[in-house]
C-alpha positions in Angstrom: 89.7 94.2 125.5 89.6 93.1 121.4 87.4 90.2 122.2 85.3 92.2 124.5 84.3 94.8 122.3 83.3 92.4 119.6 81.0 91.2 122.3 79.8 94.1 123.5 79.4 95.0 119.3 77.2 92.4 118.7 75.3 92.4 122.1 74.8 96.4 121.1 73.6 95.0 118.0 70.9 92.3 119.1 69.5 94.8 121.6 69.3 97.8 119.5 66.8 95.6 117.2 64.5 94.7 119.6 64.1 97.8 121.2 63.7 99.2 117.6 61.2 96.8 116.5 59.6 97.1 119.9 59.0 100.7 119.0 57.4 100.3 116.1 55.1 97.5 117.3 54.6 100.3 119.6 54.0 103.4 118.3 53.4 102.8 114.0 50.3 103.2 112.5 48.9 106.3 114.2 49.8 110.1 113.9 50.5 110.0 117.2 52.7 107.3 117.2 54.5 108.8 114.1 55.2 111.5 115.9 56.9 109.8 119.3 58.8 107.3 116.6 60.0 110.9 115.2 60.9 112.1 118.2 62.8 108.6 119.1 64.4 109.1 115.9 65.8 112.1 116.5 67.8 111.2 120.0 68.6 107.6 118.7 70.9 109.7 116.3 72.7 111.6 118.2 75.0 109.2 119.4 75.4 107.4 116.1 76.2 110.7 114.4 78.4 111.7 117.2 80.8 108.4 116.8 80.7 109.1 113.0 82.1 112.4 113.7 85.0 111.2 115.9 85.7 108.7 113.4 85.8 111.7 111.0 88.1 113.5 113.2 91.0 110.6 113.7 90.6 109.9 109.7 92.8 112.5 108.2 95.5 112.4 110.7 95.9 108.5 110.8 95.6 108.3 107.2 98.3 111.4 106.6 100.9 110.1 109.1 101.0 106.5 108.3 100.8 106.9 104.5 103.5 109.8 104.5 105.7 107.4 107.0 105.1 104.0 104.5 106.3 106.0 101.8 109.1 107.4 103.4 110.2 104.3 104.4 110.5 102.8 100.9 113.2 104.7 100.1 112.4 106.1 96.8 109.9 106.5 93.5 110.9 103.0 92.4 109.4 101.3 95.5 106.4 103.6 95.7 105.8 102.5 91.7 106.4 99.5 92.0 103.8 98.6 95.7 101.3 101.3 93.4 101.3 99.1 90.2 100.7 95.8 91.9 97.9 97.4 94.1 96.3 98.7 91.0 96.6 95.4 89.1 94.7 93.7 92.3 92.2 96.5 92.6 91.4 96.0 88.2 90.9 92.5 88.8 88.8 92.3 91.8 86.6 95.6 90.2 85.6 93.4 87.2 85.1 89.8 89.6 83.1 92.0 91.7 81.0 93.7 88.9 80.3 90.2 86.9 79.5 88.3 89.6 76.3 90.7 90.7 75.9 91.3 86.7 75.2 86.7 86.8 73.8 86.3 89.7 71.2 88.9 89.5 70.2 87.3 86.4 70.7 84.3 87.7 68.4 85.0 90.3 65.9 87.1 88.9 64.9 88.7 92.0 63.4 91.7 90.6 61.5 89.7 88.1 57.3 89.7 88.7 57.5 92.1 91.6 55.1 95.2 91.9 55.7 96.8 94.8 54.2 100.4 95.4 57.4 102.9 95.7 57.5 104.0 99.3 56.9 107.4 100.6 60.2 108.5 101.7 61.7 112.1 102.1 65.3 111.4 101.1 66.4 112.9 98.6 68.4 110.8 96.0 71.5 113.0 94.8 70.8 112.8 90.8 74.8 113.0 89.7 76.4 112.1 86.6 80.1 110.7 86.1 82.2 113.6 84.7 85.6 112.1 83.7 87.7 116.1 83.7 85.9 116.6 87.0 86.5 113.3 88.8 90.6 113.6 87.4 90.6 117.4 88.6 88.7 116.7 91.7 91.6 114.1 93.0 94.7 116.7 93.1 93.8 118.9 96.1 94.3 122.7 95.9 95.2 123.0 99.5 96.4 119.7 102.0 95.0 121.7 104.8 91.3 121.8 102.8 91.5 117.9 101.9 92.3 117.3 105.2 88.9 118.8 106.7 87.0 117.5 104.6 88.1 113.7 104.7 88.6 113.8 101.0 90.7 110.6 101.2 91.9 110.3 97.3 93.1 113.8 97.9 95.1 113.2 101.2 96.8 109.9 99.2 97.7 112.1 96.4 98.9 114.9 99.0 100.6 112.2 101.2 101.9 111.1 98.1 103.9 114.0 97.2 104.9 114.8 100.4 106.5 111.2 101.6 108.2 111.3 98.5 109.9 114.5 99.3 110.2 113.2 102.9 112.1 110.7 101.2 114.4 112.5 98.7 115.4 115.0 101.4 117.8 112.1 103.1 118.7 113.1 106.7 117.6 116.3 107.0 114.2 114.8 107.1 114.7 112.5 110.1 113.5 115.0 112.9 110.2 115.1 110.7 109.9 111.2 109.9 110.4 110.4 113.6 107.4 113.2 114.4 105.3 111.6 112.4 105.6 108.2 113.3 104.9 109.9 117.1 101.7 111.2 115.4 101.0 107.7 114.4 101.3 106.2 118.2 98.9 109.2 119.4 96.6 108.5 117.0 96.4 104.8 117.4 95.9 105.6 121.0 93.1 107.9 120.4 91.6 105.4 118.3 91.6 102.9 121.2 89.8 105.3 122.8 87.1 106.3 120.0 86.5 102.4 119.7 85.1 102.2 123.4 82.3 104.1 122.1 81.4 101.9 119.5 78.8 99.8 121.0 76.4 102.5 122.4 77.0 104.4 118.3 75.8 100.9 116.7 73.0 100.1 119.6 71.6 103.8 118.6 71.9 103.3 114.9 70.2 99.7 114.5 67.6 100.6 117.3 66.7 103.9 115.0 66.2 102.3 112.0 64.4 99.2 113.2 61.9 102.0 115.1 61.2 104.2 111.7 61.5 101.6 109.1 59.8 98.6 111.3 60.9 95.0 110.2 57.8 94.6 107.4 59.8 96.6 105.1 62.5 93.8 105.4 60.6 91.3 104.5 58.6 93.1 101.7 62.3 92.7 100.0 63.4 89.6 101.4 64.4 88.3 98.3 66.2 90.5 97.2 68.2 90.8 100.1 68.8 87.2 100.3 70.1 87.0 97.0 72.3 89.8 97.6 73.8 88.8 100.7 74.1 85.4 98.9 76.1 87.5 96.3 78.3 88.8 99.1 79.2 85.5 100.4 80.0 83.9 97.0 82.6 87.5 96.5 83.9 86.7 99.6 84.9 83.4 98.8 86.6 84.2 95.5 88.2 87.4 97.2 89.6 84.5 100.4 90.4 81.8 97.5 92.3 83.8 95.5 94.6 85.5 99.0 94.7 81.7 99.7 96.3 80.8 96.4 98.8 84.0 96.9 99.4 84.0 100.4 98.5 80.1 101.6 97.0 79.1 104.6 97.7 82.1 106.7 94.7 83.3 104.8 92.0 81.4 107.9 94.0 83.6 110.4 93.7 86.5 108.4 89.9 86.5 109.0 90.7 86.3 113.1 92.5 89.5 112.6 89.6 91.3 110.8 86.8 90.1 113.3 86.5 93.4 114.9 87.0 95.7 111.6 84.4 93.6 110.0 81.9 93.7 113.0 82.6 97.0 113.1 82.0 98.0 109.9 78.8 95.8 109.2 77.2 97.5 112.0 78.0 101.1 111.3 77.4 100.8 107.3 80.7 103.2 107.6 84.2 102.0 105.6 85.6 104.8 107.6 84.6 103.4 110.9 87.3 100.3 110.4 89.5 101.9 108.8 91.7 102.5 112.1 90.7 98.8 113.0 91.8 97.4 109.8 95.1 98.9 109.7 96.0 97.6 112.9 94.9 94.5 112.6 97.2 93.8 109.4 99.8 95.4 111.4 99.8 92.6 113.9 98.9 90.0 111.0 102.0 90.6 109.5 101.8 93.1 106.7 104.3 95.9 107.3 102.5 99.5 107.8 104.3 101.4 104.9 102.7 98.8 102.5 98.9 98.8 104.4 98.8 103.0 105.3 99.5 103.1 101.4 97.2 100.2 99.6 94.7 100.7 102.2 93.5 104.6 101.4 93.7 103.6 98.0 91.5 100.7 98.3 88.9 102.9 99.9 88.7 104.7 96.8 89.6 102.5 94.3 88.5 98.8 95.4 85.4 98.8 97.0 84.3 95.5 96.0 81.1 95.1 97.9 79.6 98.2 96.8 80.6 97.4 92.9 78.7 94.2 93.2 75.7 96.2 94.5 76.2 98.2 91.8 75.3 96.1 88.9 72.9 93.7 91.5 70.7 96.9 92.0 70.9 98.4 89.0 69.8 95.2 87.4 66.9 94.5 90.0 65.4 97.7 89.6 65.0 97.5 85.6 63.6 93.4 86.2 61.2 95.2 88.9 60.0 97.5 85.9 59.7 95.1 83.5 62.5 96.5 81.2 64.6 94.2 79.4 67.8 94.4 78.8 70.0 92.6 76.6 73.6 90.9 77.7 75.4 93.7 75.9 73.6 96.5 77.2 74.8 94.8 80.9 78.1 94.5 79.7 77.9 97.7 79.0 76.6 98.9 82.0 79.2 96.7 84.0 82.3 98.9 82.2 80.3 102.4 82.9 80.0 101.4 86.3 83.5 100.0 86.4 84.7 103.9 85.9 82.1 105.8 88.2 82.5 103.4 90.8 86.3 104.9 91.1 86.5 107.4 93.9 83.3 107.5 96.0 83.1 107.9 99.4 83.5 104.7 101.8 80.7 106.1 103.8 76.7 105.2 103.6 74.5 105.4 100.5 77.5 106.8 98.3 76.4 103.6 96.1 73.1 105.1 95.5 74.3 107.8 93.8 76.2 106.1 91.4 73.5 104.0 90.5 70.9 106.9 90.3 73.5 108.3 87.4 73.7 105.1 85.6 70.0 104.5 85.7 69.7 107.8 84.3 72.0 106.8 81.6 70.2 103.7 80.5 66.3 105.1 80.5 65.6 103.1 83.9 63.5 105.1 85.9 65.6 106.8 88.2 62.5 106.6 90.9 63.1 102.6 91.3 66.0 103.7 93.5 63.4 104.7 96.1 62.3 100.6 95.6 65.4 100.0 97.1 66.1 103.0 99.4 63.7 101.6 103.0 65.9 98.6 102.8 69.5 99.9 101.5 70.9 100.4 105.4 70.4 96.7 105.9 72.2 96.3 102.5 74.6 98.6 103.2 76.0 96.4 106.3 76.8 93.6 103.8 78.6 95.5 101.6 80.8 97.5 103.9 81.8 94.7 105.6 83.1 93.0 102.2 84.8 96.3 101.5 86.7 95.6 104.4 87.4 92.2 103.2 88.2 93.1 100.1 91.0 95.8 101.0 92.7 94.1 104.1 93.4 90.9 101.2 94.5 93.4 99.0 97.1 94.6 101.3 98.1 91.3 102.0 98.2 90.0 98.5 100.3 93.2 97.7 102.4 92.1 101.0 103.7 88.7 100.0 104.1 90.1 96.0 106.6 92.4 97.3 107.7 89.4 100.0 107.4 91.3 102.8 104.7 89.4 104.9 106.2 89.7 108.4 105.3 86.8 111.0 102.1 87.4 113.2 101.5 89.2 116.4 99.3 87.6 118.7 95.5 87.9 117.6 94.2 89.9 120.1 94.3 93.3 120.2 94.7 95.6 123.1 93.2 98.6 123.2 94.6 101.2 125.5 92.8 102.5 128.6 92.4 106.0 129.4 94.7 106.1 132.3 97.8 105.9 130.5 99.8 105.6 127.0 99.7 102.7 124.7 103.1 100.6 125.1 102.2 97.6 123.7 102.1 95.2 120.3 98.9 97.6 119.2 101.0 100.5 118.9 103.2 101.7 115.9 106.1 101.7 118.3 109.5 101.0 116.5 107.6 101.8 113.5 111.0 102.6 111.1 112.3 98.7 111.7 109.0 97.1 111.0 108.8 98.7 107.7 
């Protein structure tokens, strides 16, 4: 069924874009035609937002039961400290590889350089935010587990999962009855994950059709440039971010990207880090890295190492001044690169969260905070890119983290199985005999 859906995925994909942009060739240009592109709109969405919301839904549980299970596994603060610090180190490094390379190749590049373009009419609204260091440090401890939990704050559940596998933990045998619920919790919710996954296609062939239909493909090529040199950005991160896992982990590093071809797919055509989450974590489960190291580097990477986004950070940033005219010099950039280094910490691995980071920093630099908008028709597209590399970039994390602490385990076969609706999950996909694996 694994390779299936990734057909399915992209076939959802390629249709959804022609019967967007047949839409539009349709239907834009009149008042009329607005109007039935509006209405199109609307019902296109439904289904997108409705897989987004079972996505939401599966997020907190999954990420509370595996996490609280890893940690209980390890035994003991030493362990937790030890997996924490090396995750960290990774997430530093890859922040600042990440951050430089957009800083170079966007001047490299120059794709903002000459270009006048009108600022669309849009009616978003771009969330002007600042980065508060007290707030962003009091924000991350949770007042209640129950409130982080509905509201899919996922630094809080790691911190509340936190505390609560290490208690798990020190409690000894007593516990047991509790560890073994959980890792139950963890079967169920893989299961229902199989069965939130079978919805996929019809979610991405509404969201690509939707934006294709309002947006129509001129806008695309308006900014062509500056899409191709991002995406070009993209695919020189992801071969630093694959040559350094190969230098750590050898050549189990080309299998790695087998196990990640439905995660990735998945999350390039949602724009969502949430939507692979589930995906990602299983498939470095049957790639080998145990699940008490990925359910506890993985939530943090969705916080903490985001390294697509951080490139578009400084790539965005940068085009938008060069699209003013407004120089800046190299240590104003640097400069820029270590502000966004912090506020990049923490935001949401859902769509446009980037945007209002950058808004903040642009804010903070004189820019015009309105040159967002330059980017705005065109950010979805973008969006794809970079949530697919933030997939990238936290499933080699786990696995870098994995064979530091030399606990790579030996693969599972590649494809997945996802479970039907007529009965329980029993196979490899599952987190059966979850205790001995850790």
């Amino acid at each position: 069924m694994g390779k299936r859906l990734t057909w399915f995925i992209l076939a959802a994909l390629l249709l959804g874009g022609l019967l967007g942009y047949a839409l539009n060739l349709s239907y834009a240009g009149t008042p009329e035609g607005a109007a039935t592109l509006d209405g199109w709109a609307y019902y296109l969405d439904i289904p997108t937002q409705m897989f987004l919301h079972l996505i939401k839904m599966i997020i907190a549980p999954l990420v509370v039961s595996t996490l609280v299970v890893g940690i209980a596994h390890m035994g003991g603060g030493g362990a937790i400290g030890r997996v924490g610090l090396k995750a960290f180190l990774w997430f530093v490094c890859a922040s600042l590889v990440s951050l430089t390379l957009g800083l170079v190749l966007v001047n490299a590049l120059q794709p903002g350089v000459g270009l006048n373009l009108p600022l669309p009419a849009v009616t978003e609204k771009v969330d002007v935010t600042t980065f508060d260091v007290a707030k962003f440090f009091i924000h991350i401890i949770p007042t209640s587990g129950i409130d982080a939990m509905a509201s899919n704050d996922i630094l809080q559940l790691v911190i509340f999962s936190l505390f609560f596998g290490v208690g798990l933990a020190a409690v000894g045998e007593k516990g047991a009855p509790l560890v073994r619920g959980l890792e139950a919790l963890v079967q169920v919710m893989l299961t229902v994950t199989g069965y939130v996954m079978l919805f996929a296609p019809v979610a991405v062939f509404c969201a690509v059709a939707k934006v294709l239909a309002t947006k129509g493909i001129g806008v695309v090529g308006d900014l062509a440039f500056f899409m191709g040199s991002f995406y070009l950005g993209l695919a020189v991160l992801w071969a630093v971010l694959l040559g350094a896992c190969f230098l750590i982990v050898g050549p189990r590093t080309g299998t790695l990207i087998r196990y990640l071809r439905d995660p990735i797919l998945l999350g390039f055509s949602t724009a969502s880090s949430e939507a692979a989450y589930p995906r990602t974590l299983d498939a470095l489960d049957r790639f080998g890295v145990p699940p008490r190291i990925a359910s506890f580097v993985l939530p943090l990477g969705y916080s903490f190492n985001l390294d697509g986004s951080m490139m578009y950070m400084t790539f965005a940033s940068i085009f938008i001044a060069q699209a003013y005219g407004i120089h800046l010099d190299w240590m104003t950039m640097i400069q820029m690169l270590l502000i966004l280094m912090v506020t990049s910490k923490g935001i949401a691995g859902v769509p446009r969260a980037s945007l209002v980071v950058i808004t903040g920093t642009l804010s903070h630099f004189n820019i015009p905070e309105a040159g967002v908008l330059l980017i705005l028709a065109v950010d979805h597209f973008l969006d794809m890119g970079r949530t697919a590399t933030n997939v990238i970039g936290n499933a080699v994390a786990s696995t870098v983290v994995a064979r530091w602490e030399g606990k790579l385990d030996a693969p599972q076969p590649v494809e997945p199985v996802v479970a039907a609706p007529t009965g329980p999950v029993t196979d490899a996909d599952s987190f059966e005999d979850y205790g001995n694996k850790s």
